[in-house]
C-alpha positions in Angstrom: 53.8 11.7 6.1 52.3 14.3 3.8 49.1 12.2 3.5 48.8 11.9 7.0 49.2 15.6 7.2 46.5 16.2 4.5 44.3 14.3 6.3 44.4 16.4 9.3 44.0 19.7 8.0 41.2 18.4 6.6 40.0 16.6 9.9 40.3 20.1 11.5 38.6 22.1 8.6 35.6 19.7 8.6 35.4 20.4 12.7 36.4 24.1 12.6 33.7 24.6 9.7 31.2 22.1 11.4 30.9 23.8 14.5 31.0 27.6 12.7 29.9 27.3 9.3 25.9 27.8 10.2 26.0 30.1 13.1 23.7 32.8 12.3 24.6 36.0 10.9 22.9 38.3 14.1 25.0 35.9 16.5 28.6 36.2 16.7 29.0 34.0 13.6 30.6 36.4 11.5 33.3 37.2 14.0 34.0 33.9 15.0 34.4 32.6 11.8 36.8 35.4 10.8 38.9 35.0 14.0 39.0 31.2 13.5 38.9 30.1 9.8 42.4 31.7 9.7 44.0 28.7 11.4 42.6 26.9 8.2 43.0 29.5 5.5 46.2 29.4 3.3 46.0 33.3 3.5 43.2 35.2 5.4 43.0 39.4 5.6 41.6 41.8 7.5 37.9 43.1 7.8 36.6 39.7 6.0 32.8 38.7 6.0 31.8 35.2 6.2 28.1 34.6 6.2 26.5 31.7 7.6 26.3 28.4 5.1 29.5 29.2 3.3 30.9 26.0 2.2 35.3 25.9 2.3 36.4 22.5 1.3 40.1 22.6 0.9 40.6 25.5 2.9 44.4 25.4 3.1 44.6 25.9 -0.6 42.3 28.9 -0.3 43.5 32.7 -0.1 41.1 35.7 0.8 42.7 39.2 0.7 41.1 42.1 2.7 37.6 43.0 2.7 36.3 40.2 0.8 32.7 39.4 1.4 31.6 35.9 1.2 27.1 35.6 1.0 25.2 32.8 2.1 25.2 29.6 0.5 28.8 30.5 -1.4 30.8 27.2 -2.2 34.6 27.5 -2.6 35.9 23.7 -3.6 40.5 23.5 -3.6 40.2 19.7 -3.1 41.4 16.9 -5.8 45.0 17.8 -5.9 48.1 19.4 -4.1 48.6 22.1 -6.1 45.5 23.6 -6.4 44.8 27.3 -5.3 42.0 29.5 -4.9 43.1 33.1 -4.5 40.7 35.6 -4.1 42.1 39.2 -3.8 40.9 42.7 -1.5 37.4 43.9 -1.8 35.8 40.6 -4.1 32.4 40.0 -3.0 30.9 37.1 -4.1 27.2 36.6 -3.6 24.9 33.9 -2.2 24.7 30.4 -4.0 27.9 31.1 -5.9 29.6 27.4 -7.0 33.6 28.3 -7.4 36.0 24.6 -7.9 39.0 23.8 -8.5 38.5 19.9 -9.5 42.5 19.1 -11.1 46.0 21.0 -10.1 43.7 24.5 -10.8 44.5 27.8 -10.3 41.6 30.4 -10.0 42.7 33.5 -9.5 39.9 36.7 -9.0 41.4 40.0 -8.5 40.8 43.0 -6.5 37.2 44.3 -6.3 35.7 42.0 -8.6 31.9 41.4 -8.2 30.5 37.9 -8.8 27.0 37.7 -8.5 24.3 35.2 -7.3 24.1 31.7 -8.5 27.4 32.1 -10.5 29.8 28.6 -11.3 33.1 29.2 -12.1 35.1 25.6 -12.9 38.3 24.1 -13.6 40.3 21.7 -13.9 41.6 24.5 -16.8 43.2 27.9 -15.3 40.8 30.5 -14.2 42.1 34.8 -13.9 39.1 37.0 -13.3 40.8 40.9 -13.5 40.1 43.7 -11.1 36.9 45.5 -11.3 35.4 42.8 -12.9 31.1 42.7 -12.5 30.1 39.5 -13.4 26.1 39.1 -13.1 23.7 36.5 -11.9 23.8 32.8 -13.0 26.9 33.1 -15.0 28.8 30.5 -16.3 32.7 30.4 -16.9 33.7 26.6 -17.4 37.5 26.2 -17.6 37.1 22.6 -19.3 35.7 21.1 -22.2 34.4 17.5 -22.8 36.2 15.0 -25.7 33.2 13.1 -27.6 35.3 11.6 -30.4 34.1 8.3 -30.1 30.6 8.0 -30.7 30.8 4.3 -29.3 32.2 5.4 -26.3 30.3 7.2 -23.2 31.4 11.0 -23.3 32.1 10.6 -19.5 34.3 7.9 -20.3 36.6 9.8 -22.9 38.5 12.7 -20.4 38.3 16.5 -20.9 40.1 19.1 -22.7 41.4 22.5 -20.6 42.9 25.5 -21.6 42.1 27.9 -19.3 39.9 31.6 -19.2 41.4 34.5 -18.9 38.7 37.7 -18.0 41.0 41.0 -18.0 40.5 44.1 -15.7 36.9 46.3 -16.2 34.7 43.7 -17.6 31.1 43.6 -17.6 29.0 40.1 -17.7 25.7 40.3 -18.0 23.1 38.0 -16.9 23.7 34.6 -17.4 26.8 34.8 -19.8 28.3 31.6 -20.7 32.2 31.2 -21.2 33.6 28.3 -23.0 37.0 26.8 -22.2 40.0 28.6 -23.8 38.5 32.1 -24.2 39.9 35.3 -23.8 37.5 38.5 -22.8 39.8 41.6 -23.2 40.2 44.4 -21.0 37.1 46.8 -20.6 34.7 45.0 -22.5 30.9 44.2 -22.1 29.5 40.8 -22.6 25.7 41.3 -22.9 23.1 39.2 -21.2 22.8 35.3 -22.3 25.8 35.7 -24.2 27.7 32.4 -25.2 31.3 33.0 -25.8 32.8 31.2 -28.0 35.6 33.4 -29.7 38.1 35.4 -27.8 36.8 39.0 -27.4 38.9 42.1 -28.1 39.9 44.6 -25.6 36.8 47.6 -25.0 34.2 45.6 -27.2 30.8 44.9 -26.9 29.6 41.2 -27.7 26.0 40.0 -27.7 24.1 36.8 -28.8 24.9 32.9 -29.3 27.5 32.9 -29.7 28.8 36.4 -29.0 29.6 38.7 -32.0 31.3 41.8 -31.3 29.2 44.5 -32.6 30.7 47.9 -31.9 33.6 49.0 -29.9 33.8 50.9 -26.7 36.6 53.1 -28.0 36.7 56.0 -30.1 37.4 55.2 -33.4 40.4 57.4 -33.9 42.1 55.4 -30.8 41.4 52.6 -32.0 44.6 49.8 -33.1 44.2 49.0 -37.1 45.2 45.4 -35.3 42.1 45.1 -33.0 40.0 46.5 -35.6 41.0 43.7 -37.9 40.2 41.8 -35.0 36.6 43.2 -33.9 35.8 42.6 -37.7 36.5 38.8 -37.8 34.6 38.8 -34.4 31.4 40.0 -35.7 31.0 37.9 -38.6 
């Protein structure tokens, strides 16, 4: 019974996007799409923008709070398991191209006004939390997963992944093309500078540059600053 009840709602979501999904932007598209795609959304606000070529797959594991904005060409992938959820919270805008997916029994999770901008993937199966205010820039990376390669006589695609999970806290800066490993932590208020790989978990109000990122200053005056992080922003930077 609960197959066959998958397998509707995703009958309807293939229709209800079919028909919608690609009506222009100066036609009603926009308005029809926010009116509708609620009977398919697990969660839909108010005063939501859907461009035209947005791609929902899984839709009834998807949540949009109020005022998110949703740019041409932005993918949004729940489908794989049951208990996968995309939640993203009021005021997110997410910009053309974007790639977000949940592949295995994922939860992403991006919090209120969070920027993501064009081009950006963000992957499971591994836990995703983005934090409010977030700006993550174009062509970003942030890959929840990580592949095993023990066996050198084995294909890598045959040997399973690894996944910890990402966690990006409140106020941080991404800058372009950032890359974040599996099992990282980025703490609050800190700036990740462009091309960055990221490696090592990052301290709250730090600044990290290069491959991989090394903290090199932090954000905070120094008299404020925890002789605990400081211990931590020094093993960072080495």
């Amino acid at each position: 019974m609960k197959k066959t009840n998958s397998k509707f709602k995703r009958l309807q979501e293939v229709l209800i996007t079919g028909l919608l999904g690609d009506l222009p932007t100066i036609a009603l598209g926009p308005k029809l799409r926010k009116l509708i795609y609620r009977s398919i959304l697990a969660r839909m606000g108010k005063s939501i923008y859907i461009q035209n070529g947005v791609e929902l797959l899984g839709a009834n594991n998807i949540e949009l709070g109020d005022g998110v904005h949703l740019f041409k060409g932005v993918r949004i992938d729940s489908l794989g398991h049951e208990n996968n959820k995309i939640t993203i919270e009021q005021g997110v805008a997410i910009e053309r191209n974007v790639d977000i997916g949940a592949l295995d029994n994922t939860q992403i999770y991006i919090d209120k006004g969070t920027f993501i901008g064009v081009g950006t993937c963000i992957a499971g199966p591994g836990n995703v939390k983005i934090g409010k205010r977030c700006l993550i820039a174009a062509h970003s990376g942030i890959f929840a997963n990580n592949h095993t390669y023990t066996d050198p006589f084995k294909y890598i695609a045959d040997q399973g992944v690894t996944c910890k999970g990402i966690t990006i806290e409140d106020d941080c800066w991404l800058g372009h093309a950032v890359t974040v490993v599996d099992g990282i932590t980025i703490g609050k208020g800190s700036v990740i500078g462009a091309g960055a790989v990221v490696t090592k978990d990052i301290p709250p109000y730090s600044i990290a540059v290069g491959t991989p990122a090394r903290v090199i200053k932090s954000r905070l005056p120094s008299e404020s600053i925890n002789p605990t992080d400081l211990k931590i922003i020094s093993a960072n930077s080495r």
